[in-house]
C-alpha positions as CSV (number, residue, x, y, z in Angstrom):
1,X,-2.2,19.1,13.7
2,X,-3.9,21.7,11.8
3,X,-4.8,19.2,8.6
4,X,-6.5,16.8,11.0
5,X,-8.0,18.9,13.2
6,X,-9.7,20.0,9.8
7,X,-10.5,16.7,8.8
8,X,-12.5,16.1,12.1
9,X,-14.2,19.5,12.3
10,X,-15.9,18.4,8.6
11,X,-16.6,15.4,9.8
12,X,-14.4,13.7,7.2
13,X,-14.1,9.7,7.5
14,X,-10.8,9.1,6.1
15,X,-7.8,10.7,4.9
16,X,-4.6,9.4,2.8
17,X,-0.9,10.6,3.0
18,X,2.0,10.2,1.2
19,X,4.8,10.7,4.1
20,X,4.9,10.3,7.5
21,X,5.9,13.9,9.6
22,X,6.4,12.6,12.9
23,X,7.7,16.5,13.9
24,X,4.4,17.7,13.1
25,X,2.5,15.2,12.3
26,X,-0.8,14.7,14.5
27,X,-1.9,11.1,13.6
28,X,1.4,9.7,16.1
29,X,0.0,12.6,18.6
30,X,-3.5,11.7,18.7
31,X,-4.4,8.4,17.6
32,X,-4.0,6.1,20.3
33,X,-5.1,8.8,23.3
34,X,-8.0,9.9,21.2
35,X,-9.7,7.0,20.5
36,X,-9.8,6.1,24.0
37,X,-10.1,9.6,26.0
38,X,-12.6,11.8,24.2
39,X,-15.6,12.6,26.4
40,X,-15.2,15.7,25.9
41,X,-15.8,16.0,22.8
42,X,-17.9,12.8,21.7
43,X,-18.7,13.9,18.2
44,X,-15.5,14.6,17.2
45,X,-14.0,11.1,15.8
46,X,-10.7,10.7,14.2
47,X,-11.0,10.1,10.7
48,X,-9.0,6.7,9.5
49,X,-6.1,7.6,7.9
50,X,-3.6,5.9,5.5
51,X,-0.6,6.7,4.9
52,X,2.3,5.5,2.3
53,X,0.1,6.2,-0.6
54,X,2.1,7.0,-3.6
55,X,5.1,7.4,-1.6
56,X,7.7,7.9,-4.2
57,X,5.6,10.3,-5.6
58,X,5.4,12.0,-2.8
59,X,9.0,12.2,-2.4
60,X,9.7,13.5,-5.5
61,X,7.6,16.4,-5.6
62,X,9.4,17.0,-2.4
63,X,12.4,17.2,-4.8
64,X,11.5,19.3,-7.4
65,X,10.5,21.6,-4.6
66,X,14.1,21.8,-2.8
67,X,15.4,22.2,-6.6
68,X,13.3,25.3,-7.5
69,X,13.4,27.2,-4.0
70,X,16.8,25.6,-3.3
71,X,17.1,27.3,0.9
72,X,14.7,28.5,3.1
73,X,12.7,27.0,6.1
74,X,10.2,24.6,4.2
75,X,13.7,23.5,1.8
76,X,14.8,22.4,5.4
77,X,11.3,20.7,6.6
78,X,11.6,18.8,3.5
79,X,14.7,17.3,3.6
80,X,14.0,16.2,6.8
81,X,10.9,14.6,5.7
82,X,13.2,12.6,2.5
83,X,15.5,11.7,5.2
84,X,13.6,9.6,7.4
């Protein structure tokens, strides 16, 4: 949630991902409730976002990472990510 709340507080129009994180990830959060419930904060639009770009690519850097750190927390967040 972090990433996109950056996006929108820069005013950014669009951003592109490579995976989906639906454990962290804000776009399934946000998109749908935002668009339609922000009179709170009526500047603050979501940016469009694609994702799927370079998706292999993605993937494999997501590789090479487990390889070189091999355990840990983020080793674990990864997998999880490869094995949705």
């Amino acid at each position: 949630m972090m990433c996109l709340g950056a996006a929108m507080g820069f005013f950014i129009g669009e951003v592109y991902y490579a995976l989906e994180s639906p454990v962290d990830g804000a776009i399934s959060l946000l998109n749908d409730r935002w668009r339609t419930n922000n009179e709170v904060l009526q500047s603050y639009t979501l940016p469009k976002c694609y994702g799927g770009i370079l998706r292999e690519e993605g993937k494999t850097l997501l590789r090479k990472y487990i390889i070189a750190k091999k355990e840990g927390a983020f080793v674990d967040f990864c997998n999880t990510l490869l094995n949705l």
